[in-house]
C-alpha positions as CSV (number, residue, x, y, z in Angstrom):
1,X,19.9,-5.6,217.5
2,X,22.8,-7.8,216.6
3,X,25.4,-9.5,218.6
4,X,28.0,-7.1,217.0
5,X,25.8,-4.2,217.7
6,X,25.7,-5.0,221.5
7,X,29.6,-5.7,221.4
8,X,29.8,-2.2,220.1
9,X,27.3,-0.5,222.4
10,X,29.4,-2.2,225.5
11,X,32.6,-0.9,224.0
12,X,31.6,2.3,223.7
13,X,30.0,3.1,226.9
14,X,33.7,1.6,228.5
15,X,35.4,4.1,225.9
16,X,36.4,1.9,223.3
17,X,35.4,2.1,219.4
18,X,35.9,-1.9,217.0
19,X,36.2,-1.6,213.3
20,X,36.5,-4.4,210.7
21,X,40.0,-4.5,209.8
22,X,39.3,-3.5,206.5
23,X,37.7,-0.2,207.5
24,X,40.9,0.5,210.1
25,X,43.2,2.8,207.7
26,X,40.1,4.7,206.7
27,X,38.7,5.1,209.9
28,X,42.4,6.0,211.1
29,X,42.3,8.8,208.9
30,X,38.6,10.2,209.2
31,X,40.0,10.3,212.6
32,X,43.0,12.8,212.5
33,X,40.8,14.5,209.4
34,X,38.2,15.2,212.0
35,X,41.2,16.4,214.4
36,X,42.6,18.6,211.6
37,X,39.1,20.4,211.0
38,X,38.7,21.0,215.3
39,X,42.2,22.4,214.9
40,X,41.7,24.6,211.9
41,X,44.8,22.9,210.1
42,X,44.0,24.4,206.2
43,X,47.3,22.5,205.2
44,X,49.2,19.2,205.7
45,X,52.3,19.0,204.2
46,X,53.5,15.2,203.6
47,X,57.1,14.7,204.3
48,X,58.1,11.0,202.6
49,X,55.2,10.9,200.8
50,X,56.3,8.1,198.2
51,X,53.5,7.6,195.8
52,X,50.8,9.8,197.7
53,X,49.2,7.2,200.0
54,X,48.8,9.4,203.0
55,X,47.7,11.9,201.3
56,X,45.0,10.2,199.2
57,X,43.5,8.6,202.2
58,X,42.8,12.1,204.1
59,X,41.4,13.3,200.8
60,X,39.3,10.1,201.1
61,X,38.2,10.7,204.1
62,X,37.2,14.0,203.6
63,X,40.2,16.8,204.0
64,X,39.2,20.0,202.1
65,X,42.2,21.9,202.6
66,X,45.2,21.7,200.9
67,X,48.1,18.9,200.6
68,X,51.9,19.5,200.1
69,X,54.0,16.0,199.4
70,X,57.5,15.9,199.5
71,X,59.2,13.0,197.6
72,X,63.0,13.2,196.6
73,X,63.1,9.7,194.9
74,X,62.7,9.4,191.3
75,X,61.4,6.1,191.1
76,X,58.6,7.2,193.3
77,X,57.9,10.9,192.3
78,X,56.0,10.4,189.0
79,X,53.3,8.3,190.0
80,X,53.1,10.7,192.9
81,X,53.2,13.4,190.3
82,X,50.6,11.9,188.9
83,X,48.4,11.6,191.5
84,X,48.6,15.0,192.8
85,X,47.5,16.5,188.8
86,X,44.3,14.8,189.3
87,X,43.1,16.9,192.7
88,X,44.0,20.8,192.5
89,X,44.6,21.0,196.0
90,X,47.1,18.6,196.2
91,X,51.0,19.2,194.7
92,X,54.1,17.4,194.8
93,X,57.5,18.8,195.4
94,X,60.8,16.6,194.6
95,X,62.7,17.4,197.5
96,X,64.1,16.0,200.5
97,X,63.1,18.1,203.5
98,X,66.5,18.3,206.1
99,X,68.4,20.6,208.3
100,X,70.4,21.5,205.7
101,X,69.9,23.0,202.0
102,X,72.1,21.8,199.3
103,X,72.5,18.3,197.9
104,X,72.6,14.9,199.6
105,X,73.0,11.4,198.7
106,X,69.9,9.2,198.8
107,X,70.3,5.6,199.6
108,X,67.8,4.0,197.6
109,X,66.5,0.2,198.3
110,X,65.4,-2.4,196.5
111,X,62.2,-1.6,198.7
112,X,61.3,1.7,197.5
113,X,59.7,3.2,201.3
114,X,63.2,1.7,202.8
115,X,65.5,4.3,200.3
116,X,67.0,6.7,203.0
117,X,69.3,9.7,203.7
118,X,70.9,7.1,205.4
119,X,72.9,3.9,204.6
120,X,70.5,0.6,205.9
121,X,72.4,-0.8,208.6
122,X,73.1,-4.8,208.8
123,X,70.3,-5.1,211.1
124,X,68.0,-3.5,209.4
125,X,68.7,-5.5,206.0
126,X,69.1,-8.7,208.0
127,X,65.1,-8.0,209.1
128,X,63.8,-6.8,205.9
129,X,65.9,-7.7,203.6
130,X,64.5,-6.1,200.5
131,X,65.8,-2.6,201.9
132,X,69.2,-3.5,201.0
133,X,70.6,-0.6,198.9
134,X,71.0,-1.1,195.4
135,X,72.1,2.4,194.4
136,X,72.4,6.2,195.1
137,X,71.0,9.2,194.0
138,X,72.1,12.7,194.4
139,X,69.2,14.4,195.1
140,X,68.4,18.2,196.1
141,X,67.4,19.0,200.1
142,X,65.9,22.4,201.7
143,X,65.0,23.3,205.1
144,X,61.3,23.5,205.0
145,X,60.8,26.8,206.6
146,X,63.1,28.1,203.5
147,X,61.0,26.2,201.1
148,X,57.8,27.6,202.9
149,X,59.0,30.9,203.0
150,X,60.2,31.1,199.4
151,X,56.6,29.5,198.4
152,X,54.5,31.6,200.0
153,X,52.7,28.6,201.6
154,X,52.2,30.5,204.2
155,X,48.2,31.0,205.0
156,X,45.8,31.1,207.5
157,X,44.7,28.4,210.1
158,X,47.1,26.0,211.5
159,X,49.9,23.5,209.4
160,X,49.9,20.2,210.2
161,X,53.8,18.0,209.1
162,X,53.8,14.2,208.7
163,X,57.1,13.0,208.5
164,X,58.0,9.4,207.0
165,X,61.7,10.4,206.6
166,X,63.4,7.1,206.8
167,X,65.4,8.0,210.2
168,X,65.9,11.9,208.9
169,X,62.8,13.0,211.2
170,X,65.1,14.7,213.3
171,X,67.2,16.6,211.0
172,X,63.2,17.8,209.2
173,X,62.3,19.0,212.1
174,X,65.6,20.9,213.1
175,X,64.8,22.3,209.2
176,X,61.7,23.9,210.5
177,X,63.5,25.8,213.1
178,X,61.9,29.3,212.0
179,X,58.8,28.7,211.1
180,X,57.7,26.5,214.7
């Protein structure tokens, strides 16, 4: 038995788990796969999905159900897009998800996962300063539970929403008012 091996054993038994660092985002999402299966959650949807990161990493680790990613920017969409026509279970909708249904006015950054419903603030750009906005984009929003409802995404076992909304978490989740 080696010296890792014994590290491991003595985390465990004092509740702990170590990974290699390189393992961590897959282990992270065998993880909440594993949660999703004791659930019964047959579908994530992926609000912010930007090129399909999240999404491919559960489908890595092993999801079988079925992915929804919502990406309103159109730098990012297509290779998101693309992504999703290579797995059957997996679509991409270009949409932002908000309280509201209409248009809106995307901020977008030079950093593509900075671009945001809202303007950066100088505190933001002064931190990272590669999500200073560099143009706009009107783009096309939806409440989700409109979306959902009009999709017929509706089906059995339990829904599971990741939001990476850029500071618009809120106003997705006031957007699923009906359906939670």
């Amino acid at each position: 038995m080696t010296v890792l091996h014994r590290l491991r054993g003595l985390l465990n038994f004092a509740g702990l788990d170590a990974h290699r660092y390189r393992d961590l985002r897959y282990n992270l999402a065998r993880r909440l796969v594993l949660t999703l299966n004791t659930v019964g959650a047959s579908t994530v949807i992926d609000v912010g999905a930007h090129r399909g990161e999240f999404a491919a990493s559960l489908l890595k680790a092993g999801f079988a159900g079925r992915i929804i990613s919502f990406e309103p920017d159109q730098r990012s969409f297509p290779a998101l897009a693309a992504r999703c026509a290579r797995e059957s279970r997996w679509s991409a909708v270009q949409l932002a998800c908000s309280d509201e249904t209409g248009e809106v006015l995307l901020h977008l950054s030079t950093n593509e996962v900075s671009s945001s419903l809202h303007p950066a603030n100088e505190l933001h750009v002064s931190s990272a300063p590669s999500s200073v906005q560099v143009a706009t984009q009107v783009i096309g929003a939806q409440r989700l539970d409109e979306w959902m409802l009009e999709s017929e995404t509706n089906e059995p076992g339990s829904t599971f929403v990741k939001i990476d909304a850029q500071g618009s978490e809120l106003a997705v989740l006031d957007g699923l008012g009906e359906t939670l």
